[in-house]
N, C-alpha and C positions, 0 to 999 in steps of 0.2 A: 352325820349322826345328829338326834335331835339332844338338846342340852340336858335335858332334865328326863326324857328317856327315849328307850329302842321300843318300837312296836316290830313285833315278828307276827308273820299268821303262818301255823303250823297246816299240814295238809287237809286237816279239818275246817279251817277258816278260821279258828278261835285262835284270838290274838295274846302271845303271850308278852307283860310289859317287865322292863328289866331297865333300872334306873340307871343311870348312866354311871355310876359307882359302881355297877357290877361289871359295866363293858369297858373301864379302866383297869378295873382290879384284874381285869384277866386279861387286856392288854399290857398292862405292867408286869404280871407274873409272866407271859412270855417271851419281854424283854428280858428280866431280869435271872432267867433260867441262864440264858446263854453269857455265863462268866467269861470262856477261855474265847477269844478273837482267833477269828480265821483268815489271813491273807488270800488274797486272789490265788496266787500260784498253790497251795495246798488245798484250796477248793476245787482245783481242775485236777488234781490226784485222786478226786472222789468218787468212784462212781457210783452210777443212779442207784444200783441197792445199797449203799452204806447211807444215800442220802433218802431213802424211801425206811431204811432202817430209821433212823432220826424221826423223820418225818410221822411216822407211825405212832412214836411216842410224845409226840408234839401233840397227832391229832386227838389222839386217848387222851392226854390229859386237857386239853382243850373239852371235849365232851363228857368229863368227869364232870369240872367247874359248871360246864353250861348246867349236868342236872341236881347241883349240888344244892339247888334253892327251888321251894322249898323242901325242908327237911323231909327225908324218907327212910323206908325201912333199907336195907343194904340189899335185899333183893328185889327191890324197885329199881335202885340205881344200877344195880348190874343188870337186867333187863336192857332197861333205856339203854344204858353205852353199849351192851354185846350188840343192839339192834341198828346204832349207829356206826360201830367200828366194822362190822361186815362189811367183805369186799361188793356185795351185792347194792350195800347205800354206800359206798365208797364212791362205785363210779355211777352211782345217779348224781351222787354231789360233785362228780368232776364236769360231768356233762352239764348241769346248769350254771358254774361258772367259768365253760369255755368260753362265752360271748364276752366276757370280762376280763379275761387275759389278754397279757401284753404278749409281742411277738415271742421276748425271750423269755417270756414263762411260757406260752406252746412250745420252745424248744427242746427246756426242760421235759417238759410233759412227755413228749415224742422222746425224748433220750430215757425217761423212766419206760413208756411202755416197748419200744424195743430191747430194755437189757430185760426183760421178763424171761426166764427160762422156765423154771418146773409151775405146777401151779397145783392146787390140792385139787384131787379127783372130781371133785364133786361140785366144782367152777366151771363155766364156759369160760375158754382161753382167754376171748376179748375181756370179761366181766374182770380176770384179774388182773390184765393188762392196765386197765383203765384205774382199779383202788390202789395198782402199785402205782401208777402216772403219777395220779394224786399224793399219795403218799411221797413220793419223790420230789415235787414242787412243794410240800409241805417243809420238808428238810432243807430244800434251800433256799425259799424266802425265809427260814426260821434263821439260816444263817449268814445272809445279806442283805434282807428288807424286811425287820421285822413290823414295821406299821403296815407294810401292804398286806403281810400275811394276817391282822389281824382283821384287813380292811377287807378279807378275801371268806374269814373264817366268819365272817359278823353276815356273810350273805346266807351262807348255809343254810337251808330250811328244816333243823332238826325238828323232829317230832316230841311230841310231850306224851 
């Protein structure tokens, strides 16, 4: 990360800059969310949907922050996140940071899109396979590596 700021280019090419104040403040709120510690042994009692549960409210409020600046009307910002929390840019964003996981984050990944049972009518099975995945690796690096997760969340190419 550069010191003083992040350059992102959205899918437009137009680069949005975000000063390194902003990618601590929401590195530190994601540390600092998870109060209660979890031991190894009660993390393997979890499965992939309690952890894609988590996970989901991690990523929501991670893309709340992202379009919290600058100021908007409240139906600007519910736009932008409904357009990012879809499962449909869920798993474009899982697909461009496959090449950047470690072995035992695709195992995770593969443990969220196998426990997938029901899925809303109106998904291709794989499409919600893949935003649960994500969502499932979100929940547990949120609750055993939280600098990776944000080192994961800071790739992301959300849109403006």
């Amino acid at each position: 990360m550069k010191s003083k700021e992040e350059n992102l280019l959205n899918e437009q090419g137009e680069t949005k800059v975000l000063d390194s104040s902003c990618w601590q403040f929401m590195q530190a709120t994601i540390e600092n969310l998870s109060q209660q510690q979890i031991d190894q042994a009660q993390l393997q009692k979890l499965s992939p949907a309690a952890l894609a549960y988590l996970g989901d409210a991690v990523y929501e409020l991670y893309v709340r922050m992202y379009y919290l600046l600058p100021p908007q009307r409240s139906e600007s910002y519910h736009r932008l996140v409904v357009a990012q929390v879809r499962a449909e840019t869920q798993a474009l964003h899982l697909r461009s940071l496959t090449p950047h996981l470690r072995h035992s984050e695709l195992e995770i990944v593969r443990r969220g899109r196998n426990a997938t049972t029901g899925r809303p009518k109106r998904l291709d099975p794989e499409i919600y396979q893949q935003a649960s995945s994500l969502e499932t690796l979100i929940g547990y690096l949120y609750l055993t590596d939280q600098p990776r997760l944000a080192e994961l969340l800071q790739r992301l190419q959300l849109e403006k």
